[in-house]
C-alpha positions in Angstrom: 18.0 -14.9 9.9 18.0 -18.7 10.9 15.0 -19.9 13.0 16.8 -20.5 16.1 18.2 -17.1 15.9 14.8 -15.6 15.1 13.5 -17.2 18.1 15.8 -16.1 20.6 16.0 -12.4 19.1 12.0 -12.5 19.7 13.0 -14.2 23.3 15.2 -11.5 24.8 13.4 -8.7 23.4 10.5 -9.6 25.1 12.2 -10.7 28.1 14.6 -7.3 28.7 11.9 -5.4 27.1 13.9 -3.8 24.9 13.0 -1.1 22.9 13.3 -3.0 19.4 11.0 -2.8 16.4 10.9 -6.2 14.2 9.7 -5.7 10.7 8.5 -8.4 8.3 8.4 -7.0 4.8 5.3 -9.5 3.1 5.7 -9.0 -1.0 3.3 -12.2 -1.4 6.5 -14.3 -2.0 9.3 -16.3 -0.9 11.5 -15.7 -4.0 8.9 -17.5 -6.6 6.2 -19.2 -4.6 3.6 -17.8 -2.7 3.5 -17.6 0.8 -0.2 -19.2 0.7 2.5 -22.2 -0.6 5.1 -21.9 1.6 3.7 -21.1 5.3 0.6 -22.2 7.1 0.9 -19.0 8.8 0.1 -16.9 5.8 -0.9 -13.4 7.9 3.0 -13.2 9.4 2.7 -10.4 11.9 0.3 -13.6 13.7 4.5 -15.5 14.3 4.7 -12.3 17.0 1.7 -13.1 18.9 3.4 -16.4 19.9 6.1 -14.3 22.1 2.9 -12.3 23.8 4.6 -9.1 21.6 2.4 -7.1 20.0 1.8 -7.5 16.2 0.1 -6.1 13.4 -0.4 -6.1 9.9 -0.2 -2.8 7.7 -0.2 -2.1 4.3 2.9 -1.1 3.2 1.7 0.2 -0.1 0.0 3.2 2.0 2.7 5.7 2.7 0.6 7.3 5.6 -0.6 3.8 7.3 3.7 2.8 7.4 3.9 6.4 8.7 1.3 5.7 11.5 2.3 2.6 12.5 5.9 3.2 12.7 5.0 6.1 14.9 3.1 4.0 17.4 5.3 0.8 16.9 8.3 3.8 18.5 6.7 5.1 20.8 5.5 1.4 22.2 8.7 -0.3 21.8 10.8 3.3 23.6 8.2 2.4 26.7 6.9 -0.8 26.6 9.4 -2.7 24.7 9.3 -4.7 21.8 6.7 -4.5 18.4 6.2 -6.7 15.8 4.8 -5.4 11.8 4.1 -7.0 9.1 4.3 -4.4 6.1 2.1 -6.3 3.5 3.7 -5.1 0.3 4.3 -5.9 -3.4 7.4 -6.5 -5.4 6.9 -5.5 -9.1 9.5 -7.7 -10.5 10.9 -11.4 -10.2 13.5 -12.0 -6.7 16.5 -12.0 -8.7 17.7 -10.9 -12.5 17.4 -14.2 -13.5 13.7 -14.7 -12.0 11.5 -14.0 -15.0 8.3 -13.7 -12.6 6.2 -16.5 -14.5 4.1 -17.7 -11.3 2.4 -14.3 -11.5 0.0 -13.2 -14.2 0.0 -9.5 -15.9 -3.2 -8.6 -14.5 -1.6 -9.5 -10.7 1.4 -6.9 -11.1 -0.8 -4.2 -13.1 -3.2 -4.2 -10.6 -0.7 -3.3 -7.7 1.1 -0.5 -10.2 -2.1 1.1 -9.9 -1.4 1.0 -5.7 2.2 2.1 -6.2 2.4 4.5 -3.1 5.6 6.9 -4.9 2.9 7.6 -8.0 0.2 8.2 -5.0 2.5 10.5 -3.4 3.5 12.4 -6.7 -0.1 13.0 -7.3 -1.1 13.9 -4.3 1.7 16.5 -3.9 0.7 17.8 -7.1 -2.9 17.9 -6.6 -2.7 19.9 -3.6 -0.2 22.3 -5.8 2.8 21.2 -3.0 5.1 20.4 -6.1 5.0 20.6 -9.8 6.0 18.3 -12.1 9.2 20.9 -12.5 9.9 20.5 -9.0 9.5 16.4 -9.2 12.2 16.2 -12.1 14.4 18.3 -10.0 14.3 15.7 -7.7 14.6 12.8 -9.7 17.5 14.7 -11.3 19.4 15.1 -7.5 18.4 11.8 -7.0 20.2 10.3 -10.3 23.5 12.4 -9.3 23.9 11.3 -5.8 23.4 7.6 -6.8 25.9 8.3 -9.9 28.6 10.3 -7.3 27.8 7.2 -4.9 28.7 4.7 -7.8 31.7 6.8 -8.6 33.0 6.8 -5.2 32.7 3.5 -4.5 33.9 2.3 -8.0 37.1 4.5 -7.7 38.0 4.0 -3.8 40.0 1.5 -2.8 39.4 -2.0 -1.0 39.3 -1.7 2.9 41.8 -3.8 4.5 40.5 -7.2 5.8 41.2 -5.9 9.4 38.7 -3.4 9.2 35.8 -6.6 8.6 35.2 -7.3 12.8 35.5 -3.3 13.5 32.6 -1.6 14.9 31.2 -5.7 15.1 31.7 -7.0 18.8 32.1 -4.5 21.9 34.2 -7.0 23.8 37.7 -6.4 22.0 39.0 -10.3 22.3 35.9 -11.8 21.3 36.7 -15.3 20.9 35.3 -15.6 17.1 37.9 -13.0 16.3 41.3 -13.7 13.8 43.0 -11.6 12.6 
């Protein structure tokens, strides 16, 4: 989202109060530099403070504290209106296929594997005997068909027509942005 658009987003939410939560995913980097490099404002959930909406930082690596603060961050913004977080998280590999991820150092990525908050989960589920390991590949096994029927599908269907790309977009029907 462009700044300007950012800026007024921020504006009318807080003005009309409306019941909106803004999220900020914070993976340490803006494709290969750090955001210590790229912002002065290096704690982002600090940009919502300047609209007087409440902001705070959690760490998205922790399942529950996500959990937590999306359940307060709802029932804020339902009554109150708008919420601002900053989910401070970690993104194992480079921004793109052809980002080999040479600005970090091995040590850097190993030591948020060890934080990785799906491996966490596993063994906590397993720890308090809530799923085997049996259970888990069962899972992992649904999960692999329903992305592999997903690919299918969409691989087999057929384009949608070029009409259908403003549907469902703009409420008033003769929008003047609209061609067709």
């Amino acid at each position: 989202m462009r700044q300007g658009a950012l800026h007024e987003a921020f504006n009318m939410a807080m003005l009309w109060e409306l019941p909106v939560i803004f999220v900020v995913e914070n993976n340490a980097y803006a494709m290969g530099t750090s955001v210590e490099r790229t912002s002065n404002v290096h704690d982002l959930h600090k940009i919502g403070l300047a609209y007087d909406m409440p902001s705070f930082a959690v760490d998205g690596m922790d399942v529950e504290a996500v959990h937590e603060a999306m359940e307060s961050a709802a029932k804020h913004a339902r009554t109150k209106g708008p919420v601002y977080l900053e989910m401070k998280t970690y993104r194992y590999r480079g921004h793109s296929m052809s980002d080999p991820a040479k600005y970090r150092t091995k040590e850097e990525v190993e030591s948020y594997k060890a934080q990785d908050p799906v491996e966490i989960v596993k063994e906590i589920l397993i720890s308090n005997k809530m799923l085997t390991e049996a259970d888990i590949e069962k899972i992992n096994e649904r999960i692999n068909e329903v992305v592999e029927d997903s690919v299918t599908f969409a691989e087999s269907s057929p384009y949608p027509d070029p009409s259908e790309l403003f549907k469902d977009v703009y409420v008033q029907e003769d929008y003047p942005y609209i061609t067709e």
